[in-house]
N, C-alpha and C positions, 0 to 999 in steps of 0.2 A: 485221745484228747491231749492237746500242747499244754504246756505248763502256764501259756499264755491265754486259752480258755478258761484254766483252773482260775486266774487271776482276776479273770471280768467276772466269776462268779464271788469269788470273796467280796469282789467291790462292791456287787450287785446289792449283795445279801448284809456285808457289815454294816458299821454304823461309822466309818472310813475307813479308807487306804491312800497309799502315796501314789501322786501322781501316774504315770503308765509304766514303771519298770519295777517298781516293790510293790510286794504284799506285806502287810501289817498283819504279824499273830499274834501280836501281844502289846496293851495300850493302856496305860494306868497317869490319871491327871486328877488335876486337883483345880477347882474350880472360885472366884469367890465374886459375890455383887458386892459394890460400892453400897453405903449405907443408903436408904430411900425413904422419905417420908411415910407415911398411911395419911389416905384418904379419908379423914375422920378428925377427931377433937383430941388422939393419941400424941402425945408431946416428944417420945423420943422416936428413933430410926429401926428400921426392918435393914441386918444384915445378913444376906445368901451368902451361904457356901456349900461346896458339892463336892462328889467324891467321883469317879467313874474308871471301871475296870471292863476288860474287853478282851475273852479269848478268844479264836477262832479253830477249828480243826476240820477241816473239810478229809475224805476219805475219797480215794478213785477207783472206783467199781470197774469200770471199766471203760473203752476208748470216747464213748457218749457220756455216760452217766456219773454223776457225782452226789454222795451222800454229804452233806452239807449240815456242821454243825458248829455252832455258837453261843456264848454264855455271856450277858454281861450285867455289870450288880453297878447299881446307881444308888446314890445316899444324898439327899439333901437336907440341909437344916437353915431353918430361919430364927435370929435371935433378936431380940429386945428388949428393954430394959423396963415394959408396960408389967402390971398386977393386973393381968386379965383376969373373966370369969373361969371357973374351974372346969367347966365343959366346954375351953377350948385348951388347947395342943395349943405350949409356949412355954418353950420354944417348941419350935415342931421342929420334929426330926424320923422321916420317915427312909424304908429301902427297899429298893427295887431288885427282884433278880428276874433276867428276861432268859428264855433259852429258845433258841430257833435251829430246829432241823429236819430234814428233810431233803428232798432230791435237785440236782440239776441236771435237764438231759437235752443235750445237740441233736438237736434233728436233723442237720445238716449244717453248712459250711457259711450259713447267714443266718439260721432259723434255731430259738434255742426258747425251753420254758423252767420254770423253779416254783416247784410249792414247796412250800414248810409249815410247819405246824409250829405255833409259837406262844406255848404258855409261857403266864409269868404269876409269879410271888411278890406282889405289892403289899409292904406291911410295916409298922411299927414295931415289931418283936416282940411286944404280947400276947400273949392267949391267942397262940397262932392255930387256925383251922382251917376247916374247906372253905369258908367267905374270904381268906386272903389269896384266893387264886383267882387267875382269872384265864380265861380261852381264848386261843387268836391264832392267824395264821399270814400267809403271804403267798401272795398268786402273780408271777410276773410272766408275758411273752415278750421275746426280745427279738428283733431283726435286723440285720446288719445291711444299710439300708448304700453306705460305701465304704472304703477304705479310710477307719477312723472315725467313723459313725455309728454307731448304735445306738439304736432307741427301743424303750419298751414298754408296753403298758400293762397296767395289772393291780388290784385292791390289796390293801391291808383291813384286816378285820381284826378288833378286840373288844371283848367283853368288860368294857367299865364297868367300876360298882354304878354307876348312873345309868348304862343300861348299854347298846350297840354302839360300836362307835367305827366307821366306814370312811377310811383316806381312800383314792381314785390318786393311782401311782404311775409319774411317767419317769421310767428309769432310761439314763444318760450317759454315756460313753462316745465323748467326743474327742480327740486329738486337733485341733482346731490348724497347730502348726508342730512347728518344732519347738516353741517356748509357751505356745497358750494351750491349755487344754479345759475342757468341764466336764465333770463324772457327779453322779449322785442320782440318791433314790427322792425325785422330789414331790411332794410339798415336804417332807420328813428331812434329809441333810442333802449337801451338796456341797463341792469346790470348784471355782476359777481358780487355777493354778498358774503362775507365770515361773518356768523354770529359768535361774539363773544360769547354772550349771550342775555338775552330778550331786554334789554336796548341799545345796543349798535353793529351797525356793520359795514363793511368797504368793498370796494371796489374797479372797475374799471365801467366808466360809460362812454357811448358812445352815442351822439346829433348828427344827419345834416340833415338840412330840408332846401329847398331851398325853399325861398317865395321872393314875387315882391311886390313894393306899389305903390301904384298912386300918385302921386304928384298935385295936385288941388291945388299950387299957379300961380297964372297968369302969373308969370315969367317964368315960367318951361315950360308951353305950353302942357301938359299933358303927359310930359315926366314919366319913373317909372324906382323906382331904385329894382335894383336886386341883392340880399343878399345872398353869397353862404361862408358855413364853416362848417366844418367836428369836433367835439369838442371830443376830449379823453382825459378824467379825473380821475383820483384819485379822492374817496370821502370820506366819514368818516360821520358816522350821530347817534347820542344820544336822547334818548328820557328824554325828560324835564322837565313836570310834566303833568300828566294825560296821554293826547290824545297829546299833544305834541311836537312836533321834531325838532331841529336843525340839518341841514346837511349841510357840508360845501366840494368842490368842487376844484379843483388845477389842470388845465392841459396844453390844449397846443391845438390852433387853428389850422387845417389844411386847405390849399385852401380857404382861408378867402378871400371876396369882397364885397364891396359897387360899383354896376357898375350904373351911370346913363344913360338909351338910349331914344332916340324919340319916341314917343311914338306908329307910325307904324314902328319900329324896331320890326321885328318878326322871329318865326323859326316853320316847319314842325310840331316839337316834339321834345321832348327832356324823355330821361333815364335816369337813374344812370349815372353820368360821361359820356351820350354819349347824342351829338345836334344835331338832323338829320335837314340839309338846315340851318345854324345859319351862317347870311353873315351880321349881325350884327358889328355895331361900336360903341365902348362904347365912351361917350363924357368926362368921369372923368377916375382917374386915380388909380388903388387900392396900396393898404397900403401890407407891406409884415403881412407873418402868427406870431403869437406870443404866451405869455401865457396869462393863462385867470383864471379866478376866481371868485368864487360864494357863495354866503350864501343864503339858503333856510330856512323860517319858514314853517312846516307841519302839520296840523290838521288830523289826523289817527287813526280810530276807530280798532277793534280788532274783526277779523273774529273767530268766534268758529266753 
């Protein structure tokens, strides 16, 4: 297996990497939304901020096969200056820790597949138990369909506290030229990349991942809030000495929500954008969509 397979798996599997000659092992940013109204008779402003860390460690079994593992811990809080009811989270400030691992194995010289197993620990850091886990995994086939092409498709599966929750994944690995390229695991992330040159390149980059947390304080009563936002950005990223990288991020939230419900509030299943049986009542109140912004520090070695 090339160093250069290793690479399409990291990209496959992460949550980014740089363009088509680095892998990214290590990615720690700090996120924040511009103030935004609420939907409601609430007189001050909803402000997002976020945290997001991201290891990678893949392991090579041998010329086919790769053990495939990653860690990453998400933190968001929303703050305002309301006297809400006492059985809602305000500010809410919930954390994510996702872990994904599992195999990737070449079948041959075009033909490649990746499961993983992918619990995660969504919670508030109270009275943490077995209801703040939750089960999921990743099922990708990929085919190398020319030179500079790869496409693949494949489900993600996670267990919300709401109930199933099933994304339909076309993963992409394109070299379009020598300065444009697109990679990403999409409806989940993605980049249009236009390379300026080695140090420096620019784009459009594309986030929405829908996750739940558990709430484990006794006031909540085992309520979870559920986080939905769709993130399209402009980025810009430099490499800064060595191995490296500041990338910095400017866009614009779509469909943004902190909803919190009881905690046997449940649905069928849920899709992309579509809730089969969801006769759900949210007990809080969301904030309209806004802009948003980012600064990422990157550690990124250099595939030959």
């Amino acid at each position: 297996m090339t160093n250069k397979t290793l690479y399409i798996l990291i990209f496959c599997v992460g949550f980014g990497s740089y363009a088509q000659e680095r892998l990214d092992l290590f990615t720690l940013s700090g996120s924040y939304g511009f103030p935004s109204s609420y939907d409601s008779v609430y007189q001050s402003k909803a402000t997002e901020s976020g945290v997001m860390a991201n290891l990678v460690a893949p392991v090579k079994l041998s010329e086919k096969l790769v053990w495939y593992n990653s860690l990453n811990y998400l933190y968001w809080q929303v703050y305002n200056d309301e006297n809400l009811s006492e059985e809602l989270q305000n500010p809410i400030r919930v954390h994510g820790f996702i872990l994904r691992t599992g195999i990737y194995y070449e079948l041959d010289d075009e033909r490649s597949f990746q499961i993983l197993f992918a619990p995660r620990l969504m919670t508030d850091f109270f009275n943490i138990e077995a209801n703040h886990f939750q089960w999921g995994g990743i099922a990708v086939y990929d085919k190398q369909y020319h030179e500079g092409l790869k496409i693949g498709f494949g489900l993600l599966f996670n267990q919300e506290f709401y109930g199933p929750n099933f994304v339909p994944l076309v993963n992409v690995d394109w070299k379009i030229n020598q300065k444009w390229s697109l990679a990403g695991m999409f409806p989940v992330y993605g980049k249009l990349t236009y390379k300026f040159n080695e140090r420096f390149d620019a784009g459009w980059s594309h986030f929405g991942l829908v996750t739940t947390y558990r709430l484990g304080d006794d006031a909540y009563q085992g309520d979870y809030i559920e986080r939905r936002s769709i993130d399209e950005s402009f980025y810009a990223r430099v490499q800064l000495l060595g191995n490296f990288f500041l990338e910095g991020r400017v866009g614009y939230a779509f469909g943004r929500s902190y909803k919190q419900y009881d905690a046997d509030q449940k649905m069928d299943f849920s899709l992309p954008l579509i809730e089969i049986g969801d006769d759900r009542t949210a007990k809080s109140i969301s904030f309209e969509d806004g802009i948003i912004g980012s600064l990422r520090v990157v550690y990124s070695i250099e595939i030959n």
